[in-house]
C-alpha positions as CSV (number, residue, x, y, z in Angstrom):
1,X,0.0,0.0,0.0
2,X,0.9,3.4,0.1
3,X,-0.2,7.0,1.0
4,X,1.1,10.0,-0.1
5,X,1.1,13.3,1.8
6,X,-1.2,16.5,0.9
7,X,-0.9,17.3,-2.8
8,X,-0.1,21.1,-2.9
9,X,-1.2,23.2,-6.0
10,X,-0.6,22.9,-9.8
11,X,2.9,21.3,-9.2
12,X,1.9,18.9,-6.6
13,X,-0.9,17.2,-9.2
14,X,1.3,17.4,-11.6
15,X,3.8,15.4,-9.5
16,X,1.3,12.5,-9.2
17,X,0.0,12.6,-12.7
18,X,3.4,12.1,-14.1
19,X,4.8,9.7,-11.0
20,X,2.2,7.4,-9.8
21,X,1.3,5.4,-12.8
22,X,5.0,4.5,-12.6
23,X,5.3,4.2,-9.2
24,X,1.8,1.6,-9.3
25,X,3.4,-0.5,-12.0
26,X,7.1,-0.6,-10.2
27,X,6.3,-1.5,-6.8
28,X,3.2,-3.5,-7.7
29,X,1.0,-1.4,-5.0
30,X,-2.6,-3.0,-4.8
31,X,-4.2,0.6,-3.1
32,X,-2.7,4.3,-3.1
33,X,-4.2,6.4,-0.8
34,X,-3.6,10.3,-1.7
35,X,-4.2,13.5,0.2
36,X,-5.7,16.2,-2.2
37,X,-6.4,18.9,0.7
38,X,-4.3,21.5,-0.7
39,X,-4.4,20.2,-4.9
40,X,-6.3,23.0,-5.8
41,X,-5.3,26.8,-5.9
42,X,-3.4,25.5,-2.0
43,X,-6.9,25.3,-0.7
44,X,-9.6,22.2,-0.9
45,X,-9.6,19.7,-4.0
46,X,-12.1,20.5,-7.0
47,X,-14.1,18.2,-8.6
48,X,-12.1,18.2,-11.9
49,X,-8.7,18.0,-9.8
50,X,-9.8,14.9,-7.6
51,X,-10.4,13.0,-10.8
52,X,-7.0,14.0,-12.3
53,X,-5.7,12.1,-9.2
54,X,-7.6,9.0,-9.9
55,X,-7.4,9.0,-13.6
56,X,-3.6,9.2,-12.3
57,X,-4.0,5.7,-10.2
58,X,-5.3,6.6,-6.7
59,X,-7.8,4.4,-5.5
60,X,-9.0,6.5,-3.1
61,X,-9.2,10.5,-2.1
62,X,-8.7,11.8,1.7
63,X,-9.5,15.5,2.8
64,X,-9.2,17.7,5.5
65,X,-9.7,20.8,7.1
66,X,-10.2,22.4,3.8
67,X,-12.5,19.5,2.6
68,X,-15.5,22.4,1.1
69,X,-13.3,25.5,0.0
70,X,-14.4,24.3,-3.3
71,X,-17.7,24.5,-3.7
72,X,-18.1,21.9,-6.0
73,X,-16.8,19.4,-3.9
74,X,-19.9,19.1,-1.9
75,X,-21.6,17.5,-4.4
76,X,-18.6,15.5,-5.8
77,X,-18.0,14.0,-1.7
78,X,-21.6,12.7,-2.3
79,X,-21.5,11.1,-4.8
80,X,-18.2,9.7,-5.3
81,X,-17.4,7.3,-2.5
82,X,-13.8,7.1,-3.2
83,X,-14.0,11.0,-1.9
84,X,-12.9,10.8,2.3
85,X,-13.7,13.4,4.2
86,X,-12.8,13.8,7.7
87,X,-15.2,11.6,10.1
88,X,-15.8,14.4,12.5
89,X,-15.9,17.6,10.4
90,X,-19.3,18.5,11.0
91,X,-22.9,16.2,11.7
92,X,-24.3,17.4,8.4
93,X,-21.2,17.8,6.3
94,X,-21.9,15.8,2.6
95,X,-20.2,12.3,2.3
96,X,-18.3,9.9,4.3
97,X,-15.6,9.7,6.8
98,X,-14.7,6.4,6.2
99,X,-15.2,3.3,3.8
100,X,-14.1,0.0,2.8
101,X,-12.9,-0.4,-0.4
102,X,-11.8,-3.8,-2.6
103,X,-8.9,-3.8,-4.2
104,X,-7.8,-4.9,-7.5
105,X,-7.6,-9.1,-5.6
106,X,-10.7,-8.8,-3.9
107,X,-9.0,-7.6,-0.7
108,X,-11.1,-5.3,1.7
109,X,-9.4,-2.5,2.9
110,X,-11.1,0.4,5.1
111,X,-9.9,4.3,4.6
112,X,-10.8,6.7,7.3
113,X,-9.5,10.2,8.4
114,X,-9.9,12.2,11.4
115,X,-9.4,15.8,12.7
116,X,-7.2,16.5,15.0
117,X,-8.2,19.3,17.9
118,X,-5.1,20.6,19.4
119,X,-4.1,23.8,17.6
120,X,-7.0,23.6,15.0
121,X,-9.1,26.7,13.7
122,X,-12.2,25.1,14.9
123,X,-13.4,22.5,17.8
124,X,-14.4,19.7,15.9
125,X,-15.5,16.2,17.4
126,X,-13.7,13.6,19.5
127,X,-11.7,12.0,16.9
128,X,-10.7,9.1,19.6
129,X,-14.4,8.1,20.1
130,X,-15.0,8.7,16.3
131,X,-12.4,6.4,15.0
132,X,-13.1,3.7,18.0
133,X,-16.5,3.0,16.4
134,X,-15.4,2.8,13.1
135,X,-12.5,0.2,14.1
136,X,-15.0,-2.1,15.9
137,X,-16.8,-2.5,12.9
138,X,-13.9,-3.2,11.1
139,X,-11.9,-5.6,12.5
140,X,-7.9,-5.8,11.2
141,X,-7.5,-9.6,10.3
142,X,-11.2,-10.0,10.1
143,X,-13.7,-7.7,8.0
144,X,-11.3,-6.4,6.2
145,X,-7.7,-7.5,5.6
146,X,-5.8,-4.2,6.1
147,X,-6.7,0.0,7.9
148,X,-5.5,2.9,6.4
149,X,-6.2,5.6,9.3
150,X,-5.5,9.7,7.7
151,X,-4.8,11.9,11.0
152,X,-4.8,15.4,9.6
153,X,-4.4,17.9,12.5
154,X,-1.3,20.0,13.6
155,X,0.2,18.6,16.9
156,X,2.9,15.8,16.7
157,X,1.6,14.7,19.8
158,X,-1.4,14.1,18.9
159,X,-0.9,12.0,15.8
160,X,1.2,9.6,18.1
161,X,-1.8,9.4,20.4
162,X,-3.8,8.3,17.6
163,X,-0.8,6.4,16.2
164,X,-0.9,3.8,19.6
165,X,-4.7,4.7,20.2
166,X,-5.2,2.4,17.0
167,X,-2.2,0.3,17.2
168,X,-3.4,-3.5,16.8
169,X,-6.5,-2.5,15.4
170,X,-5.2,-0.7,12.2
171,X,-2.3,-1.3,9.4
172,X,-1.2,1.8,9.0
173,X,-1.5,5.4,10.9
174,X,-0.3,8.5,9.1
175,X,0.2,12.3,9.6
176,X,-1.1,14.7,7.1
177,X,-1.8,18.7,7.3
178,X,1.6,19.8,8.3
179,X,3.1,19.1,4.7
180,X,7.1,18.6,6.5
181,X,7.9,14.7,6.4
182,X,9.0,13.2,9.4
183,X,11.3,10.6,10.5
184,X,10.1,8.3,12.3
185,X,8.5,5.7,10.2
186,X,7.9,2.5,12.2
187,X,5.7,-0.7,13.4
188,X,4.4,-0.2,16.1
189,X,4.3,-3.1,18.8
190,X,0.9,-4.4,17.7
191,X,1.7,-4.1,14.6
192,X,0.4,-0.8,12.8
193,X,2.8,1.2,10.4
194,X,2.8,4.7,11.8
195,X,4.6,8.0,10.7
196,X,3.6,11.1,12.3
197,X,3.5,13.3,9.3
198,X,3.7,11.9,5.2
199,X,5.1,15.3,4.2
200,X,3.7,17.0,1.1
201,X,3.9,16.4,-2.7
202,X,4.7,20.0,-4.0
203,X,7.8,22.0,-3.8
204,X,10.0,22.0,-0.6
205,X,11.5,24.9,-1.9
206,X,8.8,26.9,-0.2
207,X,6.7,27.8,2.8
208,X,4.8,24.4,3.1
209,X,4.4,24.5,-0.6
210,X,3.0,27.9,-0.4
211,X,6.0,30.3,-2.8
212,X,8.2,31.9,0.4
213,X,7.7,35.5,-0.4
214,X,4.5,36.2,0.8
215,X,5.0,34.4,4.1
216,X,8.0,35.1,4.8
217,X,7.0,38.6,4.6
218,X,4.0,38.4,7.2
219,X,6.7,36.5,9.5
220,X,9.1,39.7,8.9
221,X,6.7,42.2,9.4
222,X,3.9,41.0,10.9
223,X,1.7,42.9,7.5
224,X,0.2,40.7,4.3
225,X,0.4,42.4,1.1
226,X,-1.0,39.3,-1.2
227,X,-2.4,36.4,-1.2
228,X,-0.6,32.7,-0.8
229,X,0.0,31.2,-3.7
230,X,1.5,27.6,-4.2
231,X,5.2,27.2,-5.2
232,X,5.9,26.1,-8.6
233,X,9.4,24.7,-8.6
234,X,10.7,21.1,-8.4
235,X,8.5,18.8,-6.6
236,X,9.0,15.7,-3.8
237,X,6.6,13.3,-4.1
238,X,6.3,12.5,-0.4
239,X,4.3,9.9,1.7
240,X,4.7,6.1,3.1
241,X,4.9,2.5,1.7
242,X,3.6,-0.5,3.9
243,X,3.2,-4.2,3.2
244,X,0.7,-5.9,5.4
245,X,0.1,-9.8,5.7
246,X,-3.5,-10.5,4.5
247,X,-4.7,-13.1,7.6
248,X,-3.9,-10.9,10.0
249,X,-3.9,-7.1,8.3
250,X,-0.5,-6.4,10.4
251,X,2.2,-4.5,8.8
252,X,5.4,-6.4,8.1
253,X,7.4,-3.8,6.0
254,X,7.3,-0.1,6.3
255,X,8.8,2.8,5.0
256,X,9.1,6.6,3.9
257,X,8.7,7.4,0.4
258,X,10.7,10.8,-0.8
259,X,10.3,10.5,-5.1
260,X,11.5,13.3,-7.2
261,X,12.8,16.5,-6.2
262,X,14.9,18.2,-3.8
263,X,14.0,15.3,-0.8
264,X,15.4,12.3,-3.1
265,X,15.9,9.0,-1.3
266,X,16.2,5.6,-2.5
267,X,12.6,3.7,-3.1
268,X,10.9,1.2,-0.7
């Protein structure tokens, strides 16, 4: 399996439409997983853009914060199910915060994504209580053969809470939202694949993928004189790699995934 971080603007899609068919066909990866919170303008995913992303080879769509700054996804997150949003963004909000999906052998596999609440712009839901019922359904090793759990939210701590809150129960936890990859990739002792953020795919010579000037001069002097915009330059493909036995949905092999770019590393 594998996920890849929050897709960041015109480069960032463009990243994936050129990288992930290859990447599918190399490592022979039965479900992809990509972020498309920021894939659009730095802010939300658009209808048009989210299927760019699975004409591209993603099986499935996460969210986040920004899951409606496009208008049009409302509609889209209703009636696409490979569309995630976040389980507890709001009671009424349009779509799902989780499903399970079948890959390409008949495998199930269940998405779901949370928002964090330390540090967020707004108090959303419990995501401890939201995630618990959605793992009882969906037993690792027994409903479905492997858990992909998207954490998008801002504090480090909290990812790792949700990290060993779902260890044993899913096959892989990962960080979204901040858009800086972390290193500290690891199974954890009951056998989930956790890294505390994916990174971004966009350009790392930036802001978090946002073109430096304009924040840089807020930071400086604490006045905005334009609006964010996302960087264009070279672009990391970022995010994680697992392989998970299919009795038991435990991860047996994990590991960070820097393609492209500035962040190159060797491939799983």
């Amino acid at each position: 399996m594998l996920f890849l971080g929050d897709v960041v603007g015109r480069a960032g899609r463009q990243a994936i439409t050129e990288m992930l068919p290859r990447l599918r066909a190399d490592w022979r990866l039965d479900f992809v997983v990509v972020n498309g919170e920021n894939a659009t303008g730095g802010m939300g995913l658009s209808a048009a853009h989210a299927r760019q992303l699975f004409e591209a080879g993603a099986d499935c769509v996460t969210l986040g914060d920004h899951a409606f700054d496009q208008k049009d996804m409302m509609s889209m997150a209703e009636s696409d199910p490979r569309i995630i949003r976040p389980l507890n963004f709001a009671r009424q909000a349009p779509g799902h915060g989780h499903r399970v999906f079948s890959d390409a052998r008949g495998r199930k596999v269940l998405v779901a994504q949370v928002l964090g609440q330390v540090f967020m712009k707004r108090p959303f839901d419990d995501p401890f209580s939201a995630l618990d019922q959605v793992l009882r359904a969906n037993l690792r090793g027994g409903g479905v053969q492997a858990s992909i759990i998207d954490i998008h939210c801002e504090a480090t701590s909290e990812k790792m809470a949700v990290g060993h809150f779902c260890d044993g129960r899913a096959s892989m936890v990962v960080g979204t939202h901040t858009h800086v990859p972390t290193a500290d990739a690891q199974i954890l002792p009951g056998g989930t694949a956790y890294q505390s953020d994916a990174g971004m795919c966009g350009d790392y010579l930036s802001v978090i993928g946002m073109d430096k000037a304009e924040p840089m001069r807020r930071f400086v002097t604490g006045m905005g004189k334009g609006r964010f915009t996302p960087a264009m330059g070279e672009v990391t493909l970022c995010g994680l790699f697992a392989e998970t036995d299919d009795r038991t949905g435990k991860a047996t092999r994990v590991a960070m995934v820097r393609e492209g770019g500035r962040l190159t590393q060797a491939a799983p």
